[in-house]
C-alpha positions in Angstrom: 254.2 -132.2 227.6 256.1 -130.1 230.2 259.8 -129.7 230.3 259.6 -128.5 233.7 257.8 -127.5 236.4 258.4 -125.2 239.8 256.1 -124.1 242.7 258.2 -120.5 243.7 258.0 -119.0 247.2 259.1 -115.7 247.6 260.4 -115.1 251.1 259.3 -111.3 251.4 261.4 -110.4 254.8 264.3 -111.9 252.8 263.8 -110.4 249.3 264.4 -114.1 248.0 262.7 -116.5 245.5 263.0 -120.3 246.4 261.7 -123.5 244.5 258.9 -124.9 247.4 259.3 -127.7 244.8 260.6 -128.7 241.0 260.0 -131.4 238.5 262.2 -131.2 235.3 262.1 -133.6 232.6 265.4 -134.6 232.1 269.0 -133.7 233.9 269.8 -131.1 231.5 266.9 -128.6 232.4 267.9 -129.0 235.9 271.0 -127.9 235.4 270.5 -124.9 233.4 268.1 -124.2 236.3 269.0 -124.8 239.4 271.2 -122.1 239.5 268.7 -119.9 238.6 265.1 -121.1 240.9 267.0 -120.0 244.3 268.0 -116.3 243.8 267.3 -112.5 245.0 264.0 -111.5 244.1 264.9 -108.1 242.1 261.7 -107.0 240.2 264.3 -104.5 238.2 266.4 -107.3 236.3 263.8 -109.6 237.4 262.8 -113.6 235.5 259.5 -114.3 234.4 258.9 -115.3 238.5 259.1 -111.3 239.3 257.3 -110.3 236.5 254.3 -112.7 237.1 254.5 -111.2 240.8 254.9 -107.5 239.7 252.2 -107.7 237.3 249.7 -109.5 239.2 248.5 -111.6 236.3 249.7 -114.9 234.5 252.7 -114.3 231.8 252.6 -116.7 228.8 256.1 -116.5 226.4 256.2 -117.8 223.7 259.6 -116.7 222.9 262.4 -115.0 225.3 263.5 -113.1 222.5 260.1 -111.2 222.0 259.8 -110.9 225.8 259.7 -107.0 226.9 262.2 -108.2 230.0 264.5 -110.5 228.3 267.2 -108.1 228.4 267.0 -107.4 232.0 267.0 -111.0 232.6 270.0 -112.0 230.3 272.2 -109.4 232.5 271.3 -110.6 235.6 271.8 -114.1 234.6 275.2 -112.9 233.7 276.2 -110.5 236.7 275.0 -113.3 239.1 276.3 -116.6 237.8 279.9 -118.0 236.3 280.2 -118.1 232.5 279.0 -121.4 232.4 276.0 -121.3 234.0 274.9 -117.7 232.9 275.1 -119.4 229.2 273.6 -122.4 229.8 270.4 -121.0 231.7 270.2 -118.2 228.7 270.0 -121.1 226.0 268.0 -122.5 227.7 265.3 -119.3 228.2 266.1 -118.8 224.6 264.8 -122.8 223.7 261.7 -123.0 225.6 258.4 -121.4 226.5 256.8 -120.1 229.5 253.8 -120.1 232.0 254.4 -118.2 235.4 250.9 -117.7 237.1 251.1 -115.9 240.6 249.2 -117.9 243.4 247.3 -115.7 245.6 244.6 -116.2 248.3 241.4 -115.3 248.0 242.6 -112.0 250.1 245.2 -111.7 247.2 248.0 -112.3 249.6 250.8 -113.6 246.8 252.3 -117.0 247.8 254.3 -117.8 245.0 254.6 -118.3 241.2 253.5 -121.9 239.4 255.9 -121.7 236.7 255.8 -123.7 233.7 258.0 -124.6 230.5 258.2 -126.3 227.5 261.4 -126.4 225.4 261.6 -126.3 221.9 261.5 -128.1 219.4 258.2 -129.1 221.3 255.3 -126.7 220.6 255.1 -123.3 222.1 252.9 -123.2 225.3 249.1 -121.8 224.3 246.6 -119.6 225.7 244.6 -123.0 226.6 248.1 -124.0 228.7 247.8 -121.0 230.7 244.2 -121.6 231.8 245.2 -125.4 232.9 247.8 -123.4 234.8 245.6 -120.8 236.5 243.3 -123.6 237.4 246.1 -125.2 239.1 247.2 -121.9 240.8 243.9 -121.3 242.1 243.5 -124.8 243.8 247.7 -124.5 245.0 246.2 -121.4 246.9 242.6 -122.4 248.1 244.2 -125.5 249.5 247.5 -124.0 251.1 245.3 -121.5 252.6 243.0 -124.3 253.8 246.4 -125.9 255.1 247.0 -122.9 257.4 243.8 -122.5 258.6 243.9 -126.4 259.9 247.6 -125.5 261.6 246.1 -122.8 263.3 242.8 -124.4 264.3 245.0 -127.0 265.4 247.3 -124.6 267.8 244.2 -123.1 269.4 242.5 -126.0 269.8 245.7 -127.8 271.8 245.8 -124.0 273.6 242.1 -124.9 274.4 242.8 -127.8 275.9 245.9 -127.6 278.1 244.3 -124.1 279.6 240.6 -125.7 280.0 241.6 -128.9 282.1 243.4 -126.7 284.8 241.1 -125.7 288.1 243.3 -123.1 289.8 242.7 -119.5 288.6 246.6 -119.0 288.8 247.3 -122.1 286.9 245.4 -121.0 284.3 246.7 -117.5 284.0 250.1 -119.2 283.8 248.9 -121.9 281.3 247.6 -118.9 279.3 250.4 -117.0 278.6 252.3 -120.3 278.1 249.8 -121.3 275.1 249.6 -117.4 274.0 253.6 -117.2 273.5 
């Protein structure tokens, strides 16, 4: 009962946000949002993806309009995109509900934002949606971190390997510093 769905990365040397990846329930949707998912991350005129982030807790809106950074938002929209799409992304925040749940490790290293939304005249996302979401958000984290680990187990292990098999002390300092870069 979703009118769309994005997985958001936030590239911290790069101070930008980037859909990892996006469903969206009809062609509409994605276009009021596709100029919008890939954008500066600027936690002062920041979308629901900043404030999720900034806050360090899940964000449910029920309604932009009642939304303490709605304001902020509708600028931005403006300043950064063409007429066009600045209106059509604002009707669209102004139609539809939102989940954005920051997904942190266990360490509480942030990874990105699940972000969820229903538009009107469907019903208003609930307090019950939000847990689904935070469930979800949990396991995106336990298993990208579980991801990473593998990569890395991976690397050392093919390190491990290539060093191990050589018999010549100065092979193997070479082949060490090979793996190590």
């Amino acid at each position: 009962g979703v009118t769309g769905c994005a997985f958001q990365v936030v590239d911290w040397e790069r101070g930008q946000i980037r859909p990892a990846a996006a469903w969206f329930a009809d062609e509409e949707t994605r276009e009021a949002l596709d100029a919008v998912l890939t954008r500066p991350y600027d936690p002062d005129r920041g979308g629901v993806t900043e404030a999720a982030i900034e806050s360090g807790r899940p964000l449910l809106i029920d309604s932009v309009e009642d939304w303490a950074g709605a304001e902020r938002l509708r600028r931005r929209l403006y300043d950064q995109l063409t007429p066009d799409a600045a209106a059509r992304a604002w009707a669209w925040y102004e139609g539809s509900s939102y989940i954005s749940c920051p997904v942190r490790t266990a360490e509480g290293r942030t990874l990105g934002v699940l972000a969820i939304s229903r538009a009107h005249p469907r019903p208003a996302l609930t307090t019950e949606d939000l847990r689904v979401v935070e469930v979800f958000a949990d396991l995106a984290a336990l298993a990208l971190e579980r991801a990473r680990q593998a990569r890395e187990q991976e690397v050392l292990n093919r390190a491990s390997g290539a060093v191990s098999r050589l018999l010549e002390p100065e092979a193997v300092y070479r082949a060490t510093v090979e793996q190590a870069l």
